[in-house]
N, C-alpha and C positions, 0 to 999 in steps of 0.2 A: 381597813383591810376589806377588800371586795370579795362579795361572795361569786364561788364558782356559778356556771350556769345551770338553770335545772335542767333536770335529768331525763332526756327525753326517749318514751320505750326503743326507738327504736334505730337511736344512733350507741354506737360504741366505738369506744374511742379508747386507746393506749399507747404508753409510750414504750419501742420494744427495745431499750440500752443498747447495751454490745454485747449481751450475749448470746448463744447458741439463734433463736430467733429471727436476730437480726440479720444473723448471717446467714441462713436458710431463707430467709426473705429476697438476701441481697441478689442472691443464688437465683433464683426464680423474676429478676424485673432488671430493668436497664432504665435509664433517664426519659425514652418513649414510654414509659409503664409507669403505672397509677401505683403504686404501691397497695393503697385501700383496695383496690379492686383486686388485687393478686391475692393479699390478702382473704379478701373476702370469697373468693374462685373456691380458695384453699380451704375457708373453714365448712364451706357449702360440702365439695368433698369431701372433707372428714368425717362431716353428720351422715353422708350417705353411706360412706363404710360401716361407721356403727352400724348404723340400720339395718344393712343387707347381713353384717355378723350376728346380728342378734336375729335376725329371721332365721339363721342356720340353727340355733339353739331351740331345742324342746324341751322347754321346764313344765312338770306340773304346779299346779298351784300350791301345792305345801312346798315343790323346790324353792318353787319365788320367792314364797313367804321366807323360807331359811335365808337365802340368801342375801333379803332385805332385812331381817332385822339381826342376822349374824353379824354382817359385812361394818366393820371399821376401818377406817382410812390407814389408823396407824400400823395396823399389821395388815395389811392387806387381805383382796377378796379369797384369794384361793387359800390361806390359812384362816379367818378368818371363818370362814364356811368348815371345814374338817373340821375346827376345832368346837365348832355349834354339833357335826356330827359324832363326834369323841364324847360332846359333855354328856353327863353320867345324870340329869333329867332329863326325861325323857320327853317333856315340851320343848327346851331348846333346840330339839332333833325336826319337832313336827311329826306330820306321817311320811317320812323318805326313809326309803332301803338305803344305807349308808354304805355298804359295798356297791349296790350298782351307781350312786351316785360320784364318789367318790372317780368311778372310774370311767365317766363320762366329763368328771371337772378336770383329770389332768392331762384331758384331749384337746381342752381350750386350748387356743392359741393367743397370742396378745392381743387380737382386733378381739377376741369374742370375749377376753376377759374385761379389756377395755368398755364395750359395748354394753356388758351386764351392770359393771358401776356405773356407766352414766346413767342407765334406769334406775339403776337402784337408787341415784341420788335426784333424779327426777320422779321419785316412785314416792319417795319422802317431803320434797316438795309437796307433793298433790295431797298425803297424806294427812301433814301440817294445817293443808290449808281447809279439812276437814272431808274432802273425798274418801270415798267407800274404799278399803282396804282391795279389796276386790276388784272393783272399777279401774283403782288405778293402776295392777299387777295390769292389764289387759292395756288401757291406754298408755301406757309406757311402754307397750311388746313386750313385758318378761313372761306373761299368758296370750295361748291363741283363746277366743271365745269357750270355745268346745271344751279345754280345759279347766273351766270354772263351773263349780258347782251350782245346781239349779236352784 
């Protein structure tokens, strides 16, 4: 059996079935059109949506932090967060005002709630791989500079 080829950083490659994907693909390119390239148009866009949504959000640094180490996939970011400002220690809260927070998270729209889990999950990334908690609240945009403590 042959082995695949290695993994090279900075080709990605998949295959997109028949579902919804495909046809949203199909939608966007004709027989002139690279698919890969349309694709790739596409995912360029996407990144720059997050980004610009997440620059409209002001968290401070203990929001970030709730937000990063509340946030689970399986219930999602917007319960997932309440439910860290509901629990009954008061570490899980951090230092957030839980009324004003609260009422600034259900103004998120989809790109902005979209935009905070990809940091967040790029936020644990950088974590992992042993970066300053802090450093990486800021290089992933969930903190401006000014928002981090000195």
């Amino acid at each position: 059996m042959s082995q695949p080829p290695p993994a090279t950083p900075n080709r990605v490659q998949f295959r997109l079935g028949a579902g919804d994907l495909a046809v949203r693909l199909a939608e966007r390119t004709d027989n002139s059109h690279d698919r890969s390239a349309v694709a790739k148009r596409d995912l360029t866009l996407f990144y720059e949506l997050l980004a610009a949504a997440l620059r409209s959000i002001q968290l401070t640094r203990d929001e970030a932090l709730l937000c990063c180490t509340a946030y689970d996939r399986r219930d999602g970011l917007l319960a997932a967060i309440l439910d860290a400002l509901n629990a009954p220690a008061p570490g899980a809260r951090h230092d957030v005002d839980a009324v004003a927070f609260t009422a600034r998270l259900v103004q998120w729209g989809p790109w902005h709630r979209a935009a905070v889990e990809d940091a967040i999950q790029r936020w644990w990334l950088l974590r992992d791989s042993g970066a300053d908690p802090d450093d990486a609240l800021e290089r992933v945009g969930l903190v401006r500079p000014d928002a981090l403590p000195e």
